[in-house]
C-alpha positions in Angstrom: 18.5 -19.5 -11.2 16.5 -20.8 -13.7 13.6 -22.4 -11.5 10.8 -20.7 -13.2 7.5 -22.5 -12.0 6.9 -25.6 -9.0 6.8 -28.1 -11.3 11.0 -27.6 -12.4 12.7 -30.5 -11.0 16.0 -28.0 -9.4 13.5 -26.9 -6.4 14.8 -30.5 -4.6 18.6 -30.0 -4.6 18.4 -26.0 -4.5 20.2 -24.8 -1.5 18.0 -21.7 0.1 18.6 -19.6 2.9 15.7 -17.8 3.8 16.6 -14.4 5.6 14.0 -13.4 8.8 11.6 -15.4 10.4 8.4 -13.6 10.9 5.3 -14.1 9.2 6.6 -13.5 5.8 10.0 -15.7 6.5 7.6 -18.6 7.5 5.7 -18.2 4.5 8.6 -18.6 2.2 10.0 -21.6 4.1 7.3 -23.1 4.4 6.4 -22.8 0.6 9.8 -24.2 -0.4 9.1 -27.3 1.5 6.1 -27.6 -0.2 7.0 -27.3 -3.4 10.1 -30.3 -2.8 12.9 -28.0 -1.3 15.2 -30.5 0.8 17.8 -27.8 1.6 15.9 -24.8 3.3 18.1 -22.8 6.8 16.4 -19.7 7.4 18.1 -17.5 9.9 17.1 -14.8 12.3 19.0 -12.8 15.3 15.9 -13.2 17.0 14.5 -15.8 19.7 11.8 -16.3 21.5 9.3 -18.3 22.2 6.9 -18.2 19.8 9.4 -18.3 16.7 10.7 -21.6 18.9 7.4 -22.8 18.3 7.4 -22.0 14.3 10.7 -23.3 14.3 10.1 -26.9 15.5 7.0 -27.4 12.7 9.2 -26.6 9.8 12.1 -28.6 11.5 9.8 -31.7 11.2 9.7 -31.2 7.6 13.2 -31.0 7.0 14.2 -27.0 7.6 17.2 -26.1 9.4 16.3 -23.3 11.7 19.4 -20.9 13.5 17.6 -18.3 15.9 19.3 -16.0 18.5 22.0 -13.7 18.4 24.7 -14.2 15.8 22.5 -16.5 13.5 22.5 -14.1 10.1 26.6 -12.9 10.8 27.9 -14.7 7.8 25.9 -16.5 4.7 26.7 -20.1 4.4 29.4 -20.7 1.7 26.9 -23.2 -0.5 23.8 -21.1 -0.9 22.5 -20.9 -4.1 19.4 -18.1 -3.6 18.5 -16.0 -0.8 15.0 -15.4 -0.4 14.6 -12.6 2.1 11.8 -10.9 4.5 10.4 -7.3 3.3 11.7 -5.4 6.5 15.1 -5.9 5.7 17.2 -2.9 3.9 19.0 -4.3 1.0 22.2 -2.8 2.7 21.5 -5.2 5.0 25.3 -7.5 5.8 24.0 -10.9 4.7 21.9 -9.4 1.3 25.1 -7.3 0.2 27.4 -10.2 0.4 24.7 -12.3 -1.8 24.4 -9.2 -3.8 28.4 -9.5 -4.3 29.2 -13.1 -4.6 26.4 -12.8 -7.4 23.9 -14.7 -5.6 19.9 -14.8 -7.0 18.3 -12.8 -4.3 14.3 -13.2 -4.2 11.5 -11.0 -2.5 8.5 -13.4 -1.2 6.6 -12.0 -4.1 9.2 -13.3 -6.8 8.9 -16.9 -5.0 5.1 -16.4 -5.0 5.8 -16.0 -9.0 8.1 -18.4 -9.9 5.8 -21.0 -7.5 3.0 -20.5 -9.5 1.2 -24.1 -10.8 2.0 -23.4 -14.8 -1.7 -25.4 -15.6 -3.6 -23.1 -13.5 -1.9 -19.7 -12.8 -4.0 -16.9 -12.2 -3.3 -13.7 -14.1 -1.9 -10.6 -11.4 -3.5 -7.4 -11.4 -0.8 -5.4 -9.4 -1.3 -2.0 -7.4 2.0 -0.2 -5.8 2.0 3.9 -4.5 2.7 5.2 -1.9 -0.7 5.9 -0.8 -4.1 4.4 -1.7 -2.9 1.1 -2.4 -5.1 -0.7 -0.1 -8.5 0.9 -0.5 -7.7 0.3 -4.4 -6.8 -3.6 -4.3 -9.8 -3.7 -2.1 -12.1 -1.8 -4.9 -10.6 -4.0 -7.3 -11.7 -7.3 -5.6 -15.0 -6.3 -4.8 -15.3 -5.2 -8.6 -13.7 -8.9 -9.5 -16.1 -10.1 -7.3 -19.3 -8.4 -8.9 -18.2 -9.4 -12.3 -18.6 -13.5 -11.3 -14.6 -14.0 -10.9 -13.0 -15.9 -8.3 -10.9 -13.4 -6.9 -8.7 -12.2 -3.9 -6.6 -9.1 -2.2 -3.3 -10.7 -1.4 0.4 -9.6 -1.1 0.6 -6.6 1.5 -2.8 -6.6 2.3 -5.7 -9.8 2.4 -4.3 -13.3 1.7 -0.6 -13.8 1.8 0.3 -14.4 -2.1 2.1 -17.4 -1.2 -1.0 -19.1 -0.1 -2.7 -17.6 -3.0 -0.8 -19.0 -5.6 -0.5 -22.4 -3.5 -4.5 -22.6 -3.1 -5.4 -26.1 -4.4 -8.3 -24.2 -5.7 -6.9 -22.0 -8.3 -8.4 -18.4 -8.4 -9.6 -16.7 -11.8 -7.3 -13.6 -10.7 -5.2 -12.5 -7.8 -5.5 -8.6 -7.0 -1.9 -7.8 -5.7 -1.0 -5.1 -3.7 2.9 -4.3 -3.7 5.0 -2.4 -1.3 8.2 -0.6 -2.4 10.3 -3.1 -0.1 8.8 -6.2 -1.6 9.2 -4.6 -5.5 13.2 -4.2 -4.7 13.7 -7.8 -4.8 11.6 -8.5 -7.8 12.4 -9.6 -11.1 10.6 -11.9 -12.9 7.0 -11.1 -12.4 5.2 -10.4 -15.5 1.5 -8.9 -14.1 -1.4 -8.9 -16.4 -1.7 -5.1 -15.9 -0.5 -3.0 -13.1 -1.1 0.8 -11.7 1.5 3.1 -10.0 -1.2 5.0 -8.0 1.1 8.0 -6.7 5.0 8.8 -5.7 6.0 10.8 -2.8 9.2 10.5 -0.4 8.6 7.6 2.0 11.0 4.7 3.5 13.8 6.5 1.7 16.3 5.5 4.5 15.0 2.0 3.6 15.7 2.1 -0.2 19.0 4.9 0.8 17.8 7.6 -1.8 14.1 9.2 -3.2 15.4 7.7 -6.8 16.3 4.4 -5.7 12.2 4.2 -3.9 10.9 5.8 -7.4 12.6 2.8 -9.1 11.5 -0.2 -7.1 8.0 1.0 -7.7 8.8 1.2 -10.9 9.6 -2.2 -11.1 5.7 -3.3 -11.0 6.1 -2.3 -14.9 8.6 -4.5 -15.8 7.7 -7.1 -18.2 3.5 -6.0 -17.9 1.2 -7.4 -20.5 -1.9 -5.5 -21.0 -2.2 -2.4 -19.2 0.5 0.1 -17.4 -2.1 2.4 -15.7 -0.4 5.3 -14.4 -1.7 8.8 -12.4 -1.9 12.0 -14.8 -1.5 13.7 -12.2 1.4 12.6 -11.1 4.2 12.6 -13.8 6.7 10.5 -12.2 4.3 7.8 -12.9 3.7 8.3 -16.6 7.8 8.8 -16.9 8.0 4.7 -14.6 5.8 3.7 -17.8 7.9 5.0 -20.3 10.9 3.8 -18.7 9.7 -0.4 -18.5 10.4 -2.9 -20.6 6.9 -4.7 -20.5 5.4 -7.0 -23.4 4.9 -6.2 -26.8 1.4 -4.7 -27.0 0.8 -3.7 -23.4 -0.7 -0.4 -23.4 -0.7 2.7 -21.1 -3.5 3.8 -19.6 -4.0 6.8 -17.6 -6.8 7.7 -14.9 -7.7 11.1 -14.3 -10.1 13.4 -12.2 -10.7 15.5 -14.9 -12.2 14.8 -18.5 -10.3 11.7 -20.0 -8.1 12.0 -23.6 -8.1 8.7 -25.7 -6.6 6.0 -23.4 -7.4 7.5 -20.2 -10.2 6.7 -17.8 -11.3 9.8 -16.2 -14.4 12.3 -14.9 -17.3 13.8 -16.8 -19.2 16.1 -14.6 -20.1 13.3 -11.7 -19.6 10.1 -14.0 -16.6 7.9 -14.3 -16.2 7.1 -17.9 -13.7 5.0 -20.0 -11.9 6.1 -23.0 -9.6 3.1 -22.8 -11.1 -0.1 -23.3 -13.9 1.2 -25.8 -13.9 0.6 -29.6 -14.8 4.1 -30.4 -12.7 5.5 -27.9 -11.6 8.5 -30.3 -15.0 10.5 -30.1 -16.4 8.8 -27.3 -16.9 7.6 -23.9 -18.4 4.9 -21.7 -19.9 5.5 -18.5 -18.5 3.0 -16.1 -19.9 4.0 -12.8 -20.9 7.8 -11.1 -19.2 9.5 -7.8 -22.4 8.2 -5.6 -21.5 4.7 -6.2 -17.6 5.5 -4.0 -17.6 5.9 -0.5 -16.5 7.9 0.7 -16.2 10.1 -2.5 -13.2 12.5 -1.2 -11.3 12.8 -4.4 -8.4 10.9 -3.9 -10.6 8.0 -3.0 -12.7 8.5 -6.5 -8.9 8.5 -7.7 -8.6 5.2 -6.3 -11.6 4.5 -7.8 -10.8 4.9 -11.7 -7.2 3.2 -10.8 -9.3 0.1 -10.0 -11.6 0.8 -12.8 -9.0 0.6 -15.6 -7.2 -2.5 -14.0 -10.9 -4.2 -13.6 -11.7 -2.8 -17.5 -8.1 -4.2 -18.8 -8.9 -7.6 -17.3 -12.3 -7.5 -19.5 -14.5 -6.3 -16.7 -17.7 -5.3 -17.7 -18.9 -1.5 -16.9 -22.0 -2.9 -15.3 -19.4 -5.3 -12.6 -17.3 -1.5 -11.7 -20.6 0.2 -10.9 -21.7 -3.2 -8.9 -18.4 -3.2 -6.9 -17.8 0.4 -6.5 -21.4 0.7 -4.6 -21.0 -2.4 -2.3 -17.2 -1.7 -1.0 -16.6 0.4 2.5 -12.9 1.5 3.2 -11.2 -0.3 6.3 -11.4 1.6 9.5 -9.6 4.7 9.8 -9.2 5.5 6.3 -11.3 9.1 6.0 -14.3 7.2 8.3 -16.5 9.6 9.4 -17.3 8.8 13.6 -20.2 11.3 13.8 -21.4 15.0 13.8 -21.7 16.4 16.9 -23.2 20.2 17.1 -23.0 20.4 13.6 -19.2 19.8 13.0 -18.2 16.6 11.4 -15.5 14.5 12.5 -13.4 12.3 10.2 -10.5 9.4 11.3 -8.1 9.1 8.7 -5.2 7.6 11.5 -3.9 5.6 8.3 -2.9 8.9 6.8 0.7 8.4 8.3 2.9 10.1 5.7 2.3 14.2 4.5 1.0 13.1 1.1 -1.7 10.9 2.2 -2.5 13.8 4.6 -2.7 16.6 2.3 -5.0 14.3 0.0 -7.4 13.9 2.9 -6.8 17.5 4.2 -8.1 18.8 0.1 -11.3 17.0 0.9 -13.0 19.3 2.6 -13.7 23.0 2.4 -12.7 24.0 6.0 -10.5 22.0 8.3 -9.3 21.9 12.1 -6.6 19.2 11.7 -5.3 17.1 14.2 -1.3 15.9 13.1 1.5 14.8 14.9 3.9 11.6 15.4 6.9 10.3 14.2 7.7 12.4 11.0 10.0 9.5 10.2 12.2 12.7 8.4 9.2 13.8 6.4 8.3 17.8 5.7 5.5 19.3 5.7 6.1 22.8 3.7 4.2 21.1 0.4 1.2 20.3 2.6 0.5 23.5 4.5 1.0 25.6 1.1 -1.6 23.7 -0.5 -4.0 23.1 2.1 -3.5 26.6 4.1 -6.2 28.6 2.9 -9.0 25.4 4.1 -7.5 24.9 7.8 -9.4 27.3 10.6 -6.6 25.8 12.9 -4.4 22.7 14.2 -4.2 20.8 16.7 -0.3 18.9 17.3 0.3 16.0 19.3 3.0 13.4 19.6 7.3 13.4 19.4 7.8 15.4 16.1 4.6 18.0 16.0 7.6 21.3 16.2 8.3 20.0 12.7 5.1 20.5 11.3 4.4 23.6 13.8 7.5 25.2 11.9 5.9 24.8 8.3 2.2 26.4 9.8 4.5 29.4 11.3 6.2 29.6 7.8 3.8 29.4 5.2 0.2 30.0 7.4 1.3 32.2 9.7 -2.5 33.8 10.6 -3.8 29.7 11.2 -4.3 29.3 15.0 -2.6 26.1 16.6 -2.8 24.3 19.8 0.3 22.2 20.9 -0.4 19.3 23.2 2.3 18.6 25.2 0.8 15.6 27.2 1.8 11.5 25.4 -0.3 9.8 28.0 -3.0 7.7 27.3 -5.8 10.5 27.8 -4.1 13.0 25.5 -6.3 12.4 22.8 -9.3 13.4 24.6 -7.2 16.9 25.6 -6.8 17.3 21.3 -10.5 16.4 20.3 -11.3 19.2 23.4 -9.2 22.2 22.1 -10.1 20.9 18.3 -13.7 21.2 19.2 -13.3 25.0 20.6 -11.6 25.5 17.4 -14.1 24.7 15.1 -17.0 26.3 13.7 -20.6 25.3 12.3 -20.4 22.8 9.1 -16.6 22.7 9.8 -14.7 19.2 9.7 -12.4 18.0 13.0 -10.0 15.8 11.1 -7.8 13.4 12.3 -5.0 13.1 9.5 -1.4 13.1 11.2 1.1 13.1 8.5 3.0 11.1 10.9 3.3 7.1 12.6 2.0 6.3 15.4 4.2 4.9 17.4 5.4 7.2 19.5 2.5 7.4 21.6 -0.1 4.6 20.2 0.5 0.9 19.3 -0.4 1.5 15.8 -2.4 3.9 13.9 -5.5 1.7 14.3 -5.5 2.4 18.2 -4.4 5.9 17.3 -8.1 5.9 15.4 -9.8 4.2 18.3 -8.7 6.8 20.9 -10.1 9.6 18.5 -13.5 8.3 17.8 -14.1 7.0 21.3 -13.1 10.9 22.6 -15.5 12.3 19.9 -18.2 9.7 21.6 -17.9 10.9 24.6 -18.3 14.7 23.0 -21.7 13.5 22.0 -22.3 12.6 25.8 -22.2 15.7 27.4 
């Protein structure tokens, strides 16, 4: 489909079928209208009220709209491209028979591309991993931010992208943040630079194999133009770099907690320091910002850090703007927060460590750990985690429907680690854990909440999962 930017005249007599209707499915609709679309159906087995309600608005501009039970059985016979919501599995019926019949199908973020006003379009800095990506679009924006740019977090986190790149008022630079499900369906993007922050297993029933995830991260890479920044730690990233086909020039750049080689941004003693984006790169370095500019400064949050860092320095970003925007950001809630000290034991929230990899980065923050875990596993292990992080926990503390799996790993591989089960899911269980984690833990210790798991088992999301930790620790501090 060659409609490559709003202004191509095809977008009118295009036939779209846009696949869900929740917040992204409305998004897209509603875009295609915008940009002159007079054929847009969007389907969706669901109906209910509020969707009713969505429905009628874009009806008045010309969408059809088929809600309920049987809507998305079969793909009409004229449809020319499918543009389709993140949560649904490309085995999904109606995206394998486009898939077959050879039809274009587009992610929301390839519409948010090829919608983009040619005159004024704002150069992508992209962020994908499985973990981090969130603090680090946020770093970035604040270091956009300090540097004078008009800037925004958008994609999975902040600003929809649509609305981004449909903004009247065009921004200087759009900090995306991409999730594996929205990469999948993603083709044409070409981002000013982009960063692979990390690769562990995760939505793996989603993509149907570890390989097939790997490669829709991968796909950030594709067609890049400046900078491929990619985690030295973590090989599989270096080897998505090698593997792109990005722009003639486009460089990689690696960050590092240790001392940077040429090309790298990276640590010297308590100083982040580029040895990218500097002329005299080969025998030295620039300082760029120092670890008591990032809070918190666990180290995969400084990791975060330098990703940001060489995205913000590729853009042209001078080192003055990273130190600026490093110092002023704060983390959401419930990523490593600390809720308080209470008899000289700290306690630390980091709900939104929901997977065994996040986990284990929070978990090698601190010297000695009672840890708090427990959920939906969502088929996740935990062997990797406890080997690594074994000789830091003083004990654990399970909760929720799959803690046997991670109880298993302790009894394998940290036999001589003491650990609590809570058997209790109701609404005061998380009181019961902060109680028995608190009779664990020692002076200067850290009570960490860090499940490894979702939430949704027992809590409505991991935020309230958070809420019902730090408002148990409060009342600690009461008596």
């Amino acid at each position: 489909m060659s409609l490559t930017t709003r202004t191509d005249d095809g977008w009118a007599t295009t036939r779209f079928v846009v696949l869900g209707f929740g917040t992204a499915g409305y998004a897209c609709a509603d875009s295609l209208l915008q940009a002159g679309a007079d054929h847009v159906t969007v389907l969706d087995d669901r109906d209910n009220e509020a969707l009713r309600e969505k429905a009628q608005i874009l009806e008045t501009l010309g969408a059809t709209i088929k809600l309920g039970a049987g809507s998305t059985a079969e793909l009409p016979a004229d449809v020319e491209v499918v543009v389709t919501s993140p949560g649904i599995p490309p085995h999904a019926p109606l995206l394998a028979t486009a898939v077959e019949r050879g039809i274009p199908v587009w992610s929301e973020i390839e519409l948010a591309w090829r919608l983009r006003d040619p005159a004024n379009a704002a150069p992508w800095l992209c962020i994908t991993g499985t973990n981090g990506k969130t603090t680090t679009v946020q770093m970035l924006t604040s270091i956009l931010t300090a540097a004078g740019h008009r800037a925004v977090a958008a994609g999975n986190v902040g600003l929809p992208l649509l609305e981004a790149v449909m903004d009247p008022e065009p921004y200087d630079v759009i900090a995306v943040e991409l999730s594996s499900y929205q990469l999948h369906f993603t083709d044409s993007m070409s981002a000013h630079s982009a960063a692979v922050l990390n690769i562990a297993p995760d939505h793996v029933d989603w993509h149907g194999s570890m390989d097939a995830y790997t490669l829709a991260k991968g796909k950030i890479y594709e067609n890049c133009q400046v900078a491929c920044v990619y985690n030295v730690a973590d090989p599989a990233t270096e080897q998505l770099v090698q593997d792109a086909d990005v722009i003639e020039g486009c460089r990689a750049v690696g960050f590092t907690l240790g001392t940077p080689a040429i090309s790298m941004v990276g640590l010297v003693d308590d100083l982040l320091v580029d040895r990218a984006f500097v002329e005299q790169r080969a025998s030295s370095a620039l300082e760029i910002a120092s670890i008591a500019d990032i809070t918190p400064p666990a180290p995969h949050n400084v990791a975060n850090a330098l990703a940001a860092a060489a995205l913000a320095r590729a853009f042209g970003v001078p080192a003055s703007a990273v130190r600026d925007g490093l110092r002023v950001f704060r983390p959401d809630a419930h990523r490593i927060a600390s809720v308080g000290e209470v008899a000289e034991v700290n306690y630390i929230d980091d709900s939104k460590a929901t997977n065994p990899h996040a986990a284990q980065a929070s978990l090698l923050a601190y010297d000695h750990v009672v840890w708090i875990a427990g959920g939906q596993a969502k088929g996740a292990t935990f062997d990797e985690l406890v080997i690594a992080a074994k000789d830091r926990l003083r004990g654990v503390v399970l909760l929720g429907q799959d803690k046997a799996v991670i109880a298993e790993a302790l009894a394998r591989h940290a036999p001589d680690v003491p650990v609590i089960t809570v058997e209790s899911t109701d609404t005061g269980a998380m009181e019961t854990v902060v109680g028995e984690a608190t009779k664990l833990a020692q002076v200067g210790d850290t009570v960490l909440l860090a499940p490894g798991c979702a939430s949704w088992d027992m809590f409505a999301n991991y935020g309230a999962r958070g809420d019902a930790f730090a408002e148990a620790v409060l009342r600690l501090g009461d008596n």
